[in-house]
C-alpha positions in Angstrom: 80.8 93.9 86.4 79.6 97.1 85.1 81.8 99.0 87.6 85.2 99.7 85.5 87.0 98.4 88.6 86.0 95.2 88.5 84.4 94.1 85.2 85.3 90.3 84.1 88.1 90.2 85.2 87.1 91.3 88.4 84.5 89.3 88.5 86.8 86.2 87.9 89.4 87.2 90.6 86.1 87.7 93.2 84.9 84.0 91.6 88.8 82.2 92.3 89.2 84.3 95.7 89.3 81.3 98.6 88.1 83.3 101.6 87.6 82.3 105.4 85.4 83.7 107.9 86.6 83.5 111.4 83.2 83.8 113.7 79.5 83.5 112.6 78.0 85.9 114.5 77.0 89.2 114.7 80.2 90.4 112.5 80.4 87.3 110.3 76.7 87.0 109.2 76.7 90.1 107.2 80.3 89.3 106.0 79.0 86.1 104.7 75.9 87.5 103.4 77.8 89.7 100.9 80.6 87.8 100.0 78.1 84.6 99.1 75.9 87.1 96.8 79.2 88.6 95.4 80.1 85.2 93.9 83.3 84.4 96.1 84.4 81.3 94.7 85.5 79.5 98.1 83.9 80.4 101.8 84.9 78.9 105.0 82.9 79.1 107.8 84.7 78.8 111.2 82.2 78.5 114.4 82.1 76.4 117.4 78.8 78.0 118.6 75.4 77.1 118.7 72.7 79.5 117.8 70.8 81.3 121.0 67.6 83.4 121.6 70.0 86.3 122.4 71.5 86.6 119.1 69.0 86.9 116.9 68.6 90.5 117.5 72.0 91.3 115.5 72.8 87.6 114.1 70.7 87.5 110.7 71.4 84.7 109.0 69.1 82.5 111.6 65.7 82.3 113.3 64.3 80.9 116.1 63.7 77.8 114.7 67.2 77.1 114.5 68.0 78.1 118.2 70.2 74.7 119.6 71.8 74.3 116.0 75.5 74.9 115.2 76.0 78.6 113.4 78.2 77.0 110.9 76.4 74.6 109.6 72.9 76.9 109.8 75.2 79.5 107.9 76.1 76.9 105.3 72.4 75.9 104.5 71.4 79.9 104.3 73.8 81.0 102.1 73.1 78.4 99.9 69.6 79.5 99.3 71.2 82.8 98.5 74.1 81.5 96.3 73.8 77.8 95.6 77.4 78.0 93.1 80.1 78.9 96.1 81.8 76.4 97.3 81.2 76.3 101.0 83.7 74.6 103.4 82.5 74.5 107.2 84.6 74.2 110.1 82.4 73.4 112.8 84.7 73.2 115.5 86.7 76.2 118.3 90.2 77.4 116.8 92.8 77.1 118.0 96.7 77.0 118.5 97.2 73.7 116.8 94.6 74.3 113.7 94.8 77.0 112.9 97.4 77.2 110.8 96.1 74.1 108.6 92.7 75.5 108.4 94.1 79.0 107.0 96.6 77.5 105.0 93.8 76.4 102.3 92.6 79.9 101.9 93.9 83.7 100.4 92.1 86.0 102.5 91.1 85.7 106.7 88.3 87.9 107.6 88.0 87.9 111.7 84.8 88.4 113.0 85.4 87.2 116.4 84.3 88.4 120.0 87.6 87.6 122.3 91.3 88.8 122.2 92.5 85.5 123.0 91.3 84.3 119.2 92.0 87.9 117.6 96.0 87.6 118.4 95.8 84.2 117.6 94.5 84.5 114.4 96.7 88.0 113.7 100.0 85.7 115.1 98.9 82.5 112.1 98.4 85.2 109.4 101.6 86.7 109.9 103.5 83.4 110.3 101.5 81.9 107.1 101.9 85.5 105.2 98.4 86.2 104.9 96.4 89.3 104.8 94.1 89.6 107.5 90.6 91.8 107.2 89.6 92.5 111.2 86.7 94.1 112.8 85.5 94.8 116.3 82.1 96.0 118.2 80.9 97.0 121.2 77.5 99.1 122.4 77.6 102.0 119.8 81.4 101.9 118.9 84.1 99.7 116.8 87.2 99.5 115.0 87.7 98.2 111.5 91.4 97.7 110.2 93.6 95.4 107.1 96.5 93.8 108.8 99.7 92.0 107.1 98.9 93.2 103.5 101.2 93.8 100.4 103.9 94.4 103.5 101.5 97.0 106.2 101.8 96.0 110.0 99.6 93.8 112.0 97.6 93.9 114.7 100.4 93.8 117.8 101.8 97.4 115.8 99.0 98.9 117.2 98.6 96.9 120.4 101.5 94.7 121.6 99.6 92.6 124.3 96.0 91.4 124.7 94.4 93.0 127.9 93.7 91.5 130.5 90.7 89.2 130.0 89.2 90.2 133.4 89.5 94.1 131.9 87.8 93.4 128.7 84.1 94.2 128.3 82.0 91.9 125.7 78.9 92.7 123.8 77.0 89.9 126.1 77.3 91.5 129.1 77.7 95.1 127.9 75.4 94.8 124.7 75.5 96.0 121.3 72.5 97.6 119.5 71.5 95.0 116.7 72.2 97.5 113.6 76.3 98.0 114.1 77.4 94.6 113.6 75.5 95.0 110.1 77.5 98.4 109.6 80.8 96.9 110.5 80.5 93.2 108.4 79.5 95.1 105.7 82.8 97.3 105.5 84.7 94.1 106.4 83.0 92.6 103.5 83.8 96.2 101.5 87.5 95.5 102.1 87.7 92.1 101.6 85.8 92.4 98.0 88.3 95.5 97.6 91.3 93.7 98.3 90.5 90.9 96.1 90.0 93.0 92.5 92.8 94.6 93.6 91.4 98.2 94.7 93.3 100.2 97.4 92.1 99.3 101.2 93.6 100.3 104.1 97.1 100.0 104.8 98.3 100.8 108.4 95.1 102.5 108.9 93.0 101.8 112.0 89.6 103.4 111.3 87.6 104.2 115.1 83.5 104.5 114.7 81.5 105.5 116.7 78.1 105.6 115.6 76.3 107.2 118.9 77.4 110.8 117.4 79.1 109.5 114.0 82.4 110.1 114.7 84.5 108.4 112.4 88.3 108.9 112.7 91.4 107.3 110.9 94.4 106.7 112.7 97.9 105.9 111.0 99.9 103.5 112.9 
């Protein structure tokens, strides 16, 4: 509150924002994370996965313990020991063509922290049939892509790339990896933007920031 950008009245926008977090994973955990301890008002959780032995390595919000148990509902119970006042709502189930537009109709901001095309175009298609601003984010080994879709009138995500690639083309962190520390870098802009967008700061607007973090290369392409 001390920040002349946000003070009360910042601080009550971040407190009424309604946000939802597509994905609990590697991107979403450190998304969650901050928005919880930034006093978001409303956070949904959307995850149809269960925690594994492999992601713990880049998936902070759990421990071994809690291998086996849905992510969602793990998330849920961490972020309440870290903010006990936000008002949690957990979707424990896969989206998908026929909920998804209910489940983001009860919220003001979608945050995509998935790991396939197939959900990223469905969830950039919903927030530009529902009008809502979508906060996106994407990893792989040492590289990603950060980006704001369908706010205060930019472009969306099939501007940039019309069609999804072919599934059989596209590589994915389990088989290809990711080293533990980007998907921290990454959630944490995410987070950066979404906290941004919602006191009303300037975030990226038909902007498509590329980082790689092998040689820390970080370039901004217009689109």
């Amino acid at each position: 509150m001390m920040l002349p950008e946000v003070g009360e009245t910042g601080q009550g926008k971040i407190l009424n924002a309604r946000i939802l977090v597509i994905g609990a994973g590697g991107l979403g955990c450190p998304v969650l994370q901050y928005l919880a301890t930034a006093g978001v008002g409303t956070i949904g959780i959307i995850d149809f996965d269960v925690v594994e032995l492999h992601n713990l390595h880049r998936q902070i919000l759990y421990n071994e313990k809690q291998v086996g148990q849905s992510k969602a509902i793990t998330a849920e119970a961490v972020l309440k020991q870290l903010n006990p006042a936000v008002n949690y709502i957990v979707f424990s189930e896969k989206l998908t063509a026929e909920n998804c537009e209910q489940i983001f109709t009860g919220f003001d901001i979608i945050v995509d922290g998935s790991d396939n095309f197939a959900t990223r175009y469905l969830v950039n298609d919903a927030c530009v049939t529902l009008n809502k601003p979508l906060v996106y984010g994407s990893i792989l080994k040492f590289e990603a892509q950060v980006a704001v879709f369908n706010h205060n009138g930019s472009k969306n995500l099939r501007d940039i790339f019309p069609e999804p690639p072919n599934p059989e083309d596209v590589p994915n962190c389990s088989m290809n990896g990711v080293l533990g520390t980007l998907p921290g870098i990454i959630g944490t802009m995410m987070a950066h933007e979404t906290l941004k967008m919602i006191i009303g700061a300037k975030v990226l607007h038909n902007e498509l920031i590329l980082f790689c973090t092998e040689n820390w290369n970080f370039t901004k392409i217009n689109f």
